[in-house]
NUGUGU-834359 format. One record per atom (N, C-alpha, C): residue number from 0; residue in one letter; atom name; x, y, z. Coordinates in pm, whole numbers. Layout:
N
+-----+-----+------+--------+--------+--------+
|   n | res | atom |     xx |     yy |     zz |
+-----+-----+------+--------+--------+--------+
| NUM |   A |   CA |      X |      Y |      Z |
...
+-----+-----+------+--------+--------+--------+
***
This chain:
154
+-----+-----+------+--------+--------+--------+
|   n | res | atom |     xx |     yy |     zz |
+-----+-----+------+--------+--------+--------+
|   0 |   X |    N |   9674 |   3936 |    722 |
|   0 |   X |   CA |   9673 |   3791 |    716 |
|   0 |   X |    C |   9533 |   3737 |    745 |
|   1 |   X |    N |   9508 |   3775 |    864 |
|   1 |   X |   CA |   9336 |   3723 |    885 |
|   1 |   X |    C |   9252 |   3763 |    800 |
|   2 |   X |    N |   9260 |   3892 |    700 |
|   2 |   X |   CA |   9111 |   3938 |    595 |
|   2 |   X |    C |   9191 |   3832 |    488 |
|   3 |   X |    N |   9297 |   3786 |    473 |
|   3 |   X |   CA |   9313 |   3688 |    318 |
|   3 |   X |    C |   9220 |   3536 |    400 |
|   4 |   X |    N |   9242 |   3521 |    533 |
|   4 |   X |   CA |   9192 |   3358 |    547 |
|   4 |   X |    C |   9053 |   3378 |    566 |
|   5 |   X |    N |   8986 |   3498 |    571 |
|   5 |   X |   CA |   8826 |   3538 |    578 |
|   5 |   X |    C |   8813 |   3508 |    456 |
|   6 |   X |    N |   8879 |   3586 |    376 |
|   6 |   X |   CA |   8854 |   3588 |    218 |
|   6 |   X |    C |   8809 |   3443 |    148 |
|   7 |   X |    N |   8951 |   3333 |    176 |
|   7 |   X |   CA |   8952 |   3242 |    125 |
|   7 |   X |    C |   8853 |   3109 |    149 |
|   8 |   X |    N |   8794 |   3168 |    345 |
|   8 |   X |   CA |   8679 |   3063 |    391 |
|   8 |   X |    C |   8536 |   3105 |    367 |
|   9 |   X |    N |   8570 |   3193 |    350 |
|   9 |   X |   CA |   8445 |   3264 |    234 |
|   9 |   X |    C |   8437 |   3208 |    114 |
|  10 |   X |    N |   8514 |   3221 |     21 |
|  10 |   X |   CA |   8521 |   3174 |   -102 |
|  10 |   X |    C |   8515 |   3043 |   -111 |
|  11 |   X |    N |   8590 |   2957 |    -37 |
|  11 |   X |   CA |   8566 |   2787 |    -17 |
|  11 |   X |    C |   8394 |   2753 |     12 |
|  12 |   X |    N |   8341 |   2856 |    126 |
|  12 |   X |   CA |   8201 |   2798 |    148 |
|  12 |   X |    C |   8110 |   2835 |     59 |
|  13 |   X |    N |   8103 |   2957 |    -27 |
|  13 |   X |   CA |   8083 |   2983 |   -116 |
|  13 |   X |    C |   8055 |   2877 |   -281 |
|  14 |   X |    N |   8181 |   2818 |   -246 |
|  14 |   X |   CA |   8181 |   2692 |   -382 |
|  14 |   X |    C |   8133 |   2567 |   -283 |
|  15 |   X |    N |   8128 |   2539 |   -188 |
|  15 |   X |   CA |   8074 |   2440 |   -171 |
|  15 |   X |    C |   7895 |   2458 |   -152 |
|  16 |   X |    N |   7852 |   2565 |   -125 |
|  16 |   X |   CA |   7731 |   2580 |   -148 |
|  16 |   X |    C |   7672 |   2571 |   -296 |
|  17 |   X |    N |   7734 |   2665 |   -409 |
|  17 |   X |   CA |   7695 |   2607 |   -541 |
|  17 |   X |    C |   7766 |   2467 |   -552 |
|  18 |   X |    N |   7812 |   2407 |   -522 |
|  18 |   X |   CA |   7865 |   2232 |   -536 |
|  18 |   X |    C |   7732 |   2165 |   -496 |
|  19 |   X |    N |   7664 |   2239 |   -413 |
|  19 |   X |   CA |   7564 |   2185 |   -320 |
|  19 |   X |    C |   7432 |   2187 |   -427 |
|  20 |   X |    N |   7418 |   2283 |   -422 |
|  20 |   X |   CA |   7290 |   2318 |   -546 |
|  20 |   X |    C |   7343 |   2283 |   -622 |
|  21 |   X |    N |   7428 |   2275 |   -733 |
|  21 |   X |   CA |   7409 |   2208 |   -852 |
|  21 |   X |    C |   7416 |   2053 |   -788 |
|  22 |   X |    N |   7441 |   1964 |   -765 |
|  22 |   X |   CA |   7437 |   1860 |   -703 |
|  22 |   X |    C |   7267 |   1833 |   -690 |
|  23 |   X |    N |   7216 |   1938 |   -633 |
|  23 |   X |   CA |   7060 |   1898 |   -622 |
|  23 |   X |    C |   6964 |   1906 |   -713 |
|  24 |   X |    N |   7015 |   2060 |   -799 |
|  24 |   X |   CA |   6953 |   2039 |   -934 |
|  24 |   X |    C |   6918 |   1979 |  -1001 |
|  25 |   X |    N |   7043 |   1929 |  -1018 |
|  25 |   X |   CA |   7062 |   1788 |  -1097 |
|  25 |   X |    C |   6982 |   1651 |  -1093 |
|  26 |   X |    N |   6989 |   1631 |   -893 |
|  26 |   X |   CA |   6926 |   1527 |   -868 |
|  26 |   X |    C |   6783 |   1459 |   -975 |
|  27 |   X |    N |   6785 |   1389 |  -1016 |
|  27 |   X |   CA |   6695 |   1299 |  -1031 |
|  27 |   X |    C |   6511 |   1278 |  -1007 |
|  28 |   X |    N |   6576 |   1270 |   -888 |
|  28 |   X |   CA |   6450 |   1266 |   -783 |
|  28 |   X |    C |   6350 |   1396 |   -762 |
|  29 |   X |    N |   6428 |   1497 |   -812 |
|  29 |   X |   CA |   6359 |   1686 |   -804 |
|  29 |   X |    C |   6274 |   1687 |   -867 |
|  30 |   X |    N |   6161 |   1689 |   -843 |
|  30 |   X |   CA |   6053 |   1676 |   -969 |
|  30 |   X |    C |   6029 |   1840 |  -1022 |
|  31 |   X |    N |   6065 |   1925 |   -903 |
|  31 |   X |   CA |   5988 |   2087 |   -912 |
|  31 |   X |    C |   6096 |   2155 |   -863 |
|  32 |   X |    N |   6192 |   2227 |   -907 |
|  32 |   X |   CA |   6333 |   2310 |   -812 |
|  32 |   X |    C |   6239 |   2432 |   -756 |
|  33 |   X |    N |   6128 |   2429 |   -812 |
|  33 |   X |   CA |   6033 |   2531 |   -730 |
|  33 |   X |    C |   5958 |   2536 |   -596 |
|  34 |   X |    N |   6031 |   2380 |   -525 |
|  34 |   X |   CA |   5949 |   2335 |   -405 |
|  34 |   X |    C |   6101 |   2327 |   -329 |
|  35 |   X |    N |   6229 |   2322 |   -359 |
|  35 |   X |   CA |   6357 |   2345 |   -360 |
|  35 |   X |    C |   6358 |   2486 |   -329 |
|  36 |   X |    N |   6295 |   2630 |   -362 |
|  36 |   X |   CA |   6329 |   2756 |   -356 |
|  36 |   X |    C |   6218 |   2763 |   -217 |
|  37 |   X |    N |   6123 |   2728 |   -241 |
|  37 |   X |   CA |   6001 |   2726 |   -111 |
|  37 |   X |    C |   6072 |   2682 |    -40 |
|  38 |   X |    N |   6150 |   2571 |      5 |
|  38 |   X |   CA |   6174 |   2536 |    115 |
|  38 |   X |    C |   6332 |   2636 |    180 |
|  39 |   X |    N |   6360 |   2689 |     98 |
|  39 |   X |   CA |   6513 |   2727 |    114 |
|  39 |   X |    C |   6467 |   2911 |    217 |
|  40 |   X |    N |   6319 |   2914 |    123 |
|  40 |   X |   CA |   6266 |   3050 |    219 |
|  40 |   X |    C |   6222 |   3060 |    323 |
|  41 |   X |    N |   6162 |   2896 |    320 |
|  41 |   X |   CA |   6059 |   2887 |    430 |
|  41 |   X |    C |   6256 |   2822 |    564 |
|  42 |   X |    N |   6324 |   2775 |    550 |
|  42 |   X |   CA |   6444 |   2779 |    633 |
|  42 |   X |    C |   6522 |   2883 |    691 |
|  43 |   X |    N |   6517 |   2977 |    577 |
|  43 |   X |   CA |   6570 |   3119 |    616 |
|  43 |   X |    C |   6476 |   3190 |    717 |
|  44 |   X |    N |   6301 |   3195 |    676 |
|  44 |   X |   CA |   6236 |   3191 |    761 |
|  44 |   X |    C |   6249 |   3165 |    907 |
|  45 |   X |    N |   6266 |   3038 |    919 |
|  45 |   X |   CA |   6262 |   2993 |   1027 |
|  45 |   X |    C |   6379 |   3009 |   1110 |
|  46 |   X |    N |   6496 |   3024 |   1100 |
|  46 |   X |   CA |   6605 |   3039 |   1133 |
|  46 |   X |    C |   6622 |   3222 |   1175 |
|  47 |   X |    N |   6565 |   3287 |   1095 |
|  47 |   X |   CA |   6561 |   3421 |   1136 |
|  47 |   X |    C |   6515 |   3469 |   1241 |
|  48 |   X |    N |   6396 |   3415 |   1158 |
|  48 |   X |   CA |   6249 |   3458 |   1218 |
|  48 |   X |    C |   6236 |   3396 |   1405 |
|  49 |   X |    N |   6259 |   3283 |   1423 |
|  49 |   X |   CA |   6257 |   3187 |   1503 |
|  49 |   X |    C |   6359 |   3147 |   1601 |
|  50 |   X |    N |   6487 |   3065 |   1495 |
|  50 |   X |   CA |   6560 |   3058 |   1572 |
|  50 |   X |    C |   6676 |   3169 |   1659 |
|  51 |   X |    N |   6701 |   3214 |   1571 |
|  51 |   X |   CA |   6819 |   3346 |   1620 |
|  51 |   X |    C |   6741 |   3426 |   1759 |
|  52 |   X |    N |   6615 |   3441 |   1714 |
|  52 |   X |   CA |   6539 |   3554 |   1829 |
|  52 |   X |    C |   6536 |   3461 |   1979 |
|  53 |   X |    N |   6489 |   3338 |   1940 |
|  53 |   X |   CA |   6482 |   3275 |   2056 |
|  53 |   X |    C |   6626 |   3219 |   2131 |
|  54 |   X |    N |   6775 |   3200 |   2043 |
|  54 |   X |   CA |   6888 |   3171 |   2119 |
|  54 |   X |    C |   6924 |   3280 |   2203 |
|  55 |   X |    N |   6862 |   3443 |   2107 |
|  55 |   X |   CA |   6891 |   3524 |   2201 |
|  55 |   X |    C |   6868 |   3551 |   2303 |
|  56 |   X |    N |   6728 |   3535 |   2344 |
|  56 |   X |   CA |   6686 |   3545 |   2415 |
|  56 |   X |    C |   6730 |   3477 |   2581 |
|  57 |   X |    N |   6703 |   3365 |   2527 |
|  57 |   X |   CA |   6781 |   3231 |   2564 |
|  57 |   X |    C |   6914 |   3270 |   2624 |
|  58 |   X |    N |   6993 |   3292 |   2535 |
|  58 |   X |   CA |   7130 |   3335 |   2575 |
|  58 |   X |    C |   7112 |   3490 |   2712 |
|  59 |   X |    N |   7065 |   3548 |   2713 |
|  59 |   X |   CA |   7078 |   3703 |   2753 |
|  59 |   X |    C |   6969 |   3640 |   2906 |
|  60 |   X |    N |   6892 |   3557 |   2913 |
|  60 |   X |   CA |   6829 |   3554 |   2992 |
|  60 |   X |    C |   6949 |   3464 |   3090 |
|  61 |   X |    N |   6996 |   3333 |   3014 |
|  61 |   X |   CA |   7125 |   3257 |   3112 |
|  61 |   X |    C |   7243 |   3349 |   3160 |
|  62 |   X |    N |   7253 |   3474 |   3066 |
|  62 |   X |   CA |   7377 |   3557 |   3138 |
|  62 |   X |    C |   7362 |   3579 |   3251 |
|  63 |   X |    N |   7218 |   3617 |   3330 |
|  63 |   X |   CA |   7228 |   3690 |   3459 |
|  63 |   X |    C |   7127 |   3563 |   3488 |
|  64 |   X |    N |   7106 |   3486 |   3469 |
|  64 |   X |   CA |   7027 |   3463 |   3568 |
|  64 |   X |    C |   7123 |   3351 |   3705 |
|  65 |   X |    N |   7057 |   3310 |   3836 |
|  65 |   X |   CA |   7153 |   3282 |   3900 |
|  65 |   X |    C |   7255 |   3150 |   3909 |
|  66 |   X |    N |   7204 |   3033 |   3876 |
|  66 |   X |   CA |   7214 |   2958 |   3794 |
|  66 |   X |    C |   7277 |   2907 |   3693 |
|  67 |   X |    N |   7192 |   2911 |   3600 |
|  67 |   X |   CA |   7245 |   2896 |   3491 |
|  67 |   X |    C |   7332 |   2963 |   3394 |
|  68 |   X |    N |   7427 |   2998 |   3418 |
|  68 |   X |   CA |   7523 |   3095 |   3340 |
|  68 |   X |    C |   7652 |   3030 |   3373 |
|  69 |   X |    N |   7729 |   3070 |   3242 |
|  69 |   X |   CA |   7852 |   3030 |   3253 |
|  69 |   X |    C |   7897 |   3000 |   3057 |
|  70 |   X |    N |   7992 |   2991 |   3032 |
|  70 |   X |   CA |   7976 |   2979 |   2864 |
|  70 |   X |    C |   7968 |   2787 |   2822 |
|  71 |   X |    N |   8047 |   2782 |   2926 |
|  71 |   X |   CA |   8001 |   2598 |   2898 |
|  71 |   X |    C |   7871 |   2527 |   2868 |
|  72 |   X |    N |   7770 |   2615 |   2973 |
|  72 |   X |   CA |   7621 |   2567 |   2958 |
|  72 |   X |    C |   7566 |   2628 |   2825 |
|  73 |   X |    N |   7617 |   2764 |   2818 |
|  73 |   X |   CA |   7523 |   2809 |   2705 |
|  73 |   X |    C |   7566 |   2734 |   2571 |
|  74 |   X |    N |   7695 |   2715 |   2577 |
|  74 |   X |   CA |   7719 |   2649 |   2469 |
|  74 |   X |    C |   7706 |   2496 |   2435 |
|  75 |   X |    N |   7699 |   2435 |   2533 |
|  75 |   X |   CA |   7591 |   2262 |   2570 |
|  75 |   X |    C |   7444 |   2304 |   2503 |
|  76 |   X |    N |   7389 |   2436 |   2557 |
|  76 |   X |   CA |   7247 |   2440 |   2503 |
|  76 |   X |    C |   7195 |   2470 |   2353 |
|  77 |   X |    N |   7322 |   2521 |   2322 |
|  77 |   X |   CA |   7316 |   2546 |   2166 |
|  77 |   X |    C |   7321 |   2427 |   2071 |
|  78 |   X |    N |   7458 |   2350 |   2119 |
|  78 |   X |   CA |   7493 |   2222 |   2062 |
|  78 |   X |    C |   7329 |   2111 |   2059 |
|  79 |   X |    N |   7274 |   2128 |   2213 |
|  79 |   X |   CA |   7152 |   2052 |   2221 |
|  79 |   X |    C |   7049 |   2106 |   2157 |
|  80 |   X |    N |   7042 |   2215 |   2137 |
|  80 |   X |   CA |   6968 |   2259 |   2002 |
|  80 |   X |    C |   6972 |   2248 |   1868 |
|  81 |   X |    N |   7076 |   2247 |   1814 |
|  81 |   X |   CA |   7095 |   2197 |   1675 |
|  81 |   X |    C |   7122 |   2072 |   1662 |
|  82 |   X |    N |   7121 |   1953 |   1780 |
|  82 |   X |   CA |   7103 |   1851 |   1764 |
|  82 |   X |    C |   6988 |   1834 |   1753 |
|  83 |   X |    N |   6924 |   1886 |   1858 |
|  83 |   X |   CA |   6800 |   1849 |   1839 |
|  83 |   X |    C |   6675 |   1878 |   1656 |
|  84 |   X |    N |   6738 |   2039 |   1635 |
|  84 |   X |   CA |   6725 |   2055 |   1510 |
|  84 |   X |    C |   6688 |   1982 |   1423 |
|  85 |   X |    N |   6821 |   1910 |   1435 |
|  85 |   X |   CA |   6876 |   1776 |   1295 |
|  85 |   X |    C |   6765 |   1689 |   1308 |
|  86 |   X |    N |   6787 |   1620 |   1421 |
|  86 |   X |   CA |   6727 |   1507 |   1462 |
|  86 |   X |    C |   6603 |   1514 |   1513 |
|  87 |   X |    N |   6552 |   1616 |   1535 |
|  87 |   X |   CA |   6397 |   1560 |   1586 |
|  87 |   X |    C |   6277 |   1487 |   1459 |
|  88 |   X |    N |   6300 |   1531 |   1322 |
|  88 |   X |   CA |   6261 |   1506 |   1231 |
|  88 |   X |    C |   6266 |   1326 |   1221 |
|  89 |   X |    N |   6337 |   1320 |   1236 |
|  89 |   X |   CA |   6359 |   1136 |   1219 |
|  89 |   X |    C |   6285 |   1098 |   1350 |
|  90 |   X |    N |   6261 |   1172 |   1470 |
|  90 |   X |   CA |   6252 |   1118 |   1626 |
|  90 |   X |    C |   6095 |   1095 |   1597 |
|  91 |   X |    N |   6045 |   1189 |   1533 |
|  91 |   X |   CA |   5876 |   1214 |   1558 |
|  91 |   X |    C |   5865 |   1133 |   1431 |
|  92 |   X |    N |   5934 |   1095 |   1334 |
|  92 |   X |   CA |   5856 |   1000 |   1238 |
|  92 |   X |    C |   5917 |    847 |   1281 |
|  93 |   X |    N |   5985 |    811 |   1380 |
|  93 |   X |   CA |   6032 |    685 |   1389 |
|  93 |   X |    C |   5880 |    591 |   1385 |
|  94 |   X |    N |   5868 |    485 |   1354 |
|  94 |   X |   CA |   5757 |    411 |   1438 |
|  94 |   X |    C |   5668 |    437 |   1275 |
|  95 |   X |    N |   5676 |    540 |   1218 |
|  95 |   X |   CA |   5575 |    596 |   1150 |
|  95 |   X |    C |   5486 |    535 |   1029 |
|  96 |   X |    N |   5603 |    421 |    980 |
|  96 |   X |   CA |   5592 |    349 |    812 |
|  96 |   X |    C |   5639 |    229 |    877 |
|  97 |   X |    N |   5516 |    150 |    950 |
|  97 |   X |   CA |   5547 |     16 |    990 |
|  97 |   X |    C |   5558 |    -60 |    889 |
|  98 |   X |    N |   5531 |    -72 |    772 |
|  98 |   X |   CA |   5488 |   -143 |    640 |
|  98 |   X |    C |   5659 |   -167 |    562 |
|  99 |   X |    N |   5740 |    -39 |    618 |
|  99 |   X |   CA |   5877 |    -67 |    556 |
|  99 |   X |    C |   6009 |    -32 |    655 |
| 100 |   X |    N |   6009 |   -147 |    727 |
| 100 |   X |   CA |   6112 |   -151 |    856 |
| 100 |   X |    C |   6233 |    -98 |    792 |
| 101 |   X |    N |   6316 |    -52 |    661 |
| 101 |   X |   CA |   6416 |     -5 |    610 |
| 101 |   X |    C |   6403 |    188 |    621 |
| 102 |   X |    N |   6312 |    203 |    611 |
| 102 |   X |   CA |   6271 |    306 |    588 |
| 102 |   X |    C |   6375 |    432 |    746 |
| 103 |   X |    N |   6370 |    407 |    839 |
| 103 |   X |   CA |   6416 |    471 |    948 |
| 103 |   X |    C |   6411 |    349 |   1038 |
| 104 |   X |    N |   6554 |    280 |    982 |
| 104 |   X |   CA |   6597 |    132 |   1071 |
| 104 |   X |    C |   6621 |    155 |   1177 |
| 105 |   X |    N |   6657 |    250 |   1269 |
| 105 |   X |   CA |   6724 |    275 |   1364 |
| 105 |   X |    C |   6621 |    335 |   1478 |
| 106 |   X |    N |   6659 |    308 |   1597 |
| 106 |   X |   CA |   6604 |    397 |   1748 |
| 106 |   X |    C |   6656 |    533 |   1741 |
| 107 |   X |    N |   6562 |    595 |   1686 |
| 107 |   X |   CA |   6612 |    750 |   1720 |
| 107 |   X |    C |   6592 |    831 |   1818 |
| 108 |   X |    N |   6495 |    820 |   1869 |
| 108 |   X |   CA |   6488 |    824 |   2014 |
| 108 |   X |    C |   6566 |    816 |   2093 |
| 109 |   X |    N |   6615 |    713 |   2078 |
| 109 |   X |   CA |   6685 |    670 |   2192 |
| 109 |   X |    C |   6844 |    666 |   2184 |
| 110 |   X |    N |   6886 |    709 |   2031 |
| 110 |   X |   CA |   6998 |    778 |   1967 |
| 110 |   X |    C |   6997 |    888 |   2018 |
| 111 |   X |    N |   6920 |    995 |   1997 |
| 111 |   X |   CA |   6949 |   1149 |   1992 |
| 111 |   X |    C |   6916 |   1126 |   2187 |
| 112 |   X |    N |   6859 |   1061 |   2215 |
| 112 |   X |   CA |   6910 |   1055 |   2437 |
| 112 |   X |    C |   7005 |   1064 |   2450 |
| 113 |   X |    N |   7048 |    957 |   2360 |
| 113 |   X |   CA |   7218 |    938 |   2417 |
| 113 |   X |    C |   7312 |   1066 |   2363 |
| 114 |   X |    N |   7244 |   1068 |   2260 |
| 114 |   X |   CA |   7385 |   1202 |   2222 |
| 114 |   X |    C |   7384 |   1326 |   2285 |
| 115 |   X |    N |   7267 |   1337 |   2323 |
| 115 |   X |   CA |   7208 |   1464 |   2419 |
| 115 |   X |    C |   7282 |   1433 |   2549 |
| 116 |   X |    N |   7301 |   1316 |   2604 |
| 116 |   X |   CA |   7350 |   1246 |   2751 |
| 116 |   X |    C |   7522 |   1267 |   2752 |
| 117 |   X |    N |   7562 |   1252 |   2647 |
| 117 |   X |   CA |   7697 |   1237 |   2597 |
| 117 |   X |    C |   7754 |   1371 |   2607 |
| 118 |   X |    N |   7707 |   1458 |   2516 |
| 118 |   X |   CA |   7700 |   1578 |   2521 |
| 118 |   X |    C |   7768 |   1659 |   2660 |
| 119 |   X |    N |   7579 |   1638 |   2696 |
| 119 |   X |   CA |   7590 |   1713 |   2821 |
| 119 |   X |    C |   7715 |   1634 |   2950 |
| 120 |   X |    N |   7730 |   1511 |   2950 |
| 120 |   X |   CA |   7892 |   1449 |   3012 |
| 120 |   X |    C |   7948 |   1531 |   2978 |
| 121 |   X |    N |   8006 |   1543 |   2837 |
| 121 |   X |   CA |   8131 |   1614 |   2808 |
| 121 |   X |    C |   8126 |   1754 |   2871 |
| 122 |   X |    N |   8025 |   1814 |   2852 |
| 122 |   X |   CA |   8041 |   1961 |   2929 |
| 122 |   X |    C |   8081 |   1973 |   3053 |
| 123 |   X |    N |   7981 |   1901 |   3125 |
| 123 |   X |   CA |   8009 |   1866 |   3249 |
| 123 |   X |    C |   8175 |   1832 |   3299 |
| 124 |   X |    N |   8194 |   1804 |   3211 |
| 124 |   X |   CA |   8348 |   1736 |   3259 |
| 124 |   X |    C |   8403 |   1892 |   3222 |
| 125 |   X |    N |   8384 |   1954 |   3106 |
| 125 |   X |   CA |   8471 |   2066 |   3085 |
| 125 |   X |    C |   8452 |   2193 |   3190 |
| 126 |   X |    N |   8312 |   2205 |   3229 |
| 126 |   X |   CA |   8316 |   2280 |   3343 |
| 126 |   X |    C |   8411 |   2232 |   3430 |
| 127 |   X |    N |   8389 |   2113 |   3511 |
| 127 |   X |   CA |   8415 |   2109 |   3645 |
| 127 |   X |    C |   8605 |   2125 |   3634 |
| 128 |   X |    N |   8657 |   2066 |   3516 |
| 128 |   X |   CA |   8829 |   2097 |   3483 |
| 128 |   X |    C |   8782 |   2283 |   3443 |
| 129 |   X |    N |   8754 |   2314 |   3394 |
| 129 |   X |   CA |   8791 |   2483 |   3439 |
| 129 |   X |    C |   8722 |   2496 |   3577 |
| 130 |   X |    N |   8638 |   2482 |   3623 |
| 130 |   X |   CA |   8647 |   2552 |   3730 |
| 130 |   X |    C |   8751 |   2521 |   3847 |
| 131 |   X |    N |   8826 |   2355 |   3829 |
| 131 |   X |   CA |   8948 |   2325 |   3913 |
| 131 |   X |    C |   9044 |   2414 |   3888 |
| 132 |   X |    N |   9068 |   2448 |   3762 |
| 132 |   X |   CA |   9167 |   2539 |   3689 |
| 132 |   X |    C |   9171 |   2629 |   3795 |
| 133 |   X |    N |   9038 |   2743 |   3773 |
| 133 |   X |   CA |   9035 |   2830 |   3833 |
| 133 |   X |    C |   9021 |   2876 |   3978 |
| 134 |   X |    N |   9056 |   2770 |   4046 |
| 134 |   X |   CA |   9052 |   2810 |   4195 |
| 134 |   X |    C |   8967 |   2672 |   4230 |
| 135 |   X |    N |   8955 |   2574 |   4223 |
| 135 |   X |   CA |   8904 |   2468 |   4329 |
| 135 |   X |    C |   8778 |   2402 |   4286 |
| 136 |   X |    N |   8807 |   2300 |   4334 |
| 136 |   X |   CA |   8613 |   2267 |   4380 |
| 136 |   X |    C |   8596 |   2188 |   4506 |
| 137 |   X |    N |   8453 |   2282 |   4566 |
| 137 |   X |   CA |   8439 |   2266 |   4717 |
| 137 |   X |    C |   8352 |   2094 |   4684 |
| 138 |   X |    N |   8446 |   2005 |   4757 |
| 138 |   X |   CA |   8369 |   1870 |   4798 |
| 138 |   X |    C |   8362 |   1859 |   4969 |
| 139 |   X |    N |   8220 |   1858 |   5016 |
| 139 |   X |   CA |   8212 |   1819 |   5124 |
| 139 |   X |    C |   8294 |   1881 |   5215 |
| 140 |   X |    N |   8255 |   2050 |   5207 |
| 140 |   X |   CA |   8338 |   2085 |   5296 |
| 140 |   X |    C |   8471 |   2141 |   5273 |
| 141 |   X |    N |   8575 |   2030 |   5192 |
| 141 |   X |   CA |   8690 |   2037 |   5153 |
| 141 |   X |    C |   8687 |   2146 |   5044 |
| 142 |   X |    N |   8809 |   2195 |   4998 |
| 142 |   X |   CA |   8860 |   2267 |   4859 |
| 142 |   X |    C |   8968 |   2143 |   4778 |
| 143 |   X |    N |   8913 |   2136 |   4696 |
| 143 |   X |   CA |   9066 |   2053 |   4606 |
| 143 |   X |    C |   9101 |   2127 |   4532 |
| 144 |   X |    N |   9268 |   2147 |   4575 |
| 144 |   X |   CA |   9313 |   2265 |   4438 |
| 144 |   X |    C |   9405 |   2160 |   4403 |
| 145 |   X |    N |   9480 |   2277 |   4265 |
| 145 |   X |   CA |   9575 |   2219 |   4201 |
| 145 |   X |    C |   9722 |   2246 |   4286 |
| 146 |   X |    N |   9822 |   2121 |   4294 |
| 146 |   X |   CA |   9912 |   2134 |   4344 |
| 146 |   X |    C |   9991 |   2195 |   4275 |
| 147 |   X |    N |  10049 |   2296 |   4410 |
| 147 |   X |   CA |  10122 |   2447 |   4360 |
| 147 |   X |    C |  10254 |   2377 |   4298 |
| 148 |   X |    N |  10248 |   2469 |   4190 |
| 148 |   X |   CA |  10415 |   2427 |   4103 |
| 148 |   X |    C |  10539 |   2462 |   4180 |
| 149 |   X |    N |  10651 |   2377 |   4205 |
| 149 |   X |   CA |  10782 |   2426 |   4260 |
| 149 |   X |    C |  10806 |   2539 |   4197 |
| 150 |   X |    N |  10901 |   2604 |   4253 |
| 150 |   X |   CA |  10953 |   2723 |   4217 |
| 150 |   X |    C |  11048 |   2702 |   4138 |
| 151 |   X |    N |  11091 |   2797 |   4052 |
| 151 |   X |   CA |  11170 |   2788 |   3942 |
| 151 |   X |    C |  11373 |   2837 |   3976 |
| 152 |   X |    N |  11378 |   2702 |   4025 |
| 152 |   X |   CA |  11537 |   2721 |   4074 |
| 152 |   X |    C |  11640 |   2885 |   4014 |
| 153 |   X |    N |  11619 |   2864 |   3875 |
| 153 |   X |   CA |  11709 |   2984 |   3810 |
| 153 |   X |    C |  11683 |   3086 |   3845 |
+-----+-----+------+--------+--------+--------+
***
């Protein structure tokens, strides 16, 4: 059952990637699909070359270190990485083309803060509910656990 739904999310991403390229082909605006293949190498590039080596790293160094470890954080740091990814491109050109206020209408800056802020809330909240899960959290001294379930009459 699971190698047919590999199969089939394979095959779905598969057509939506040529959906994707022909879609761009096509575009209009492409003056050169030869600056389209440059950039598709120079991504693979970078993503290989760059990114993968450095999450690893990244990742294997938060496993042990004392700190920072736990899968919640590493996975906050990933998310804040491919946000950041996306978005730093718009962050460093905001401001850039004063001449056409349409151009990048928006605070991006101060967008990608917040989503980075948001983010990292949500984790935060998901740690601290597993770690209640799992045995407590020390406030001031105190332990707050979860109140023990009655016993099961039958």
């Amino acid at each position: 059952m699971l190698r047919w739904l590999r199969a089939a999310l394979l095959l779905g991403g598969l057509a939506l990637i040529g959906y994707g390229l022909a879609g761009l082909l096509a575009d209009s605006y492409l003056t050169d699909p030869f600056d389209v293949l440059v950039w598709a190498v120079g991504a693979v590039l970078l993503h290989d070359g760059l990114w993968l080596p450095l999450l690893f790293v990244l990742g294997a160094s938060l496993m042990h270190g004392p700190v920072l470890r736990g899968p919640v954080l590493r996975g906050w740091l990933v998310v804040a990485a491919a946000v950041t990814a996306v978005g730093l491109p718009a962050v460093l050109r905001e401001g850039a083309n004063q001449a056409n206020s349409s151009v990048l209408p928006l605070p991006y800056l101060r967008n990608w803060l917040l989503v980075l802020a948001a983010t990292a809330g949500l984790a935060l909240l998901i740690a601290l509910f597993r770690r209640w899960r799992h045995g407590g959290l020390p406030v001031k001294g105190l332990r707050l656990r979860r109140r023990a379930r009655p016993a099961d009459p039958s």
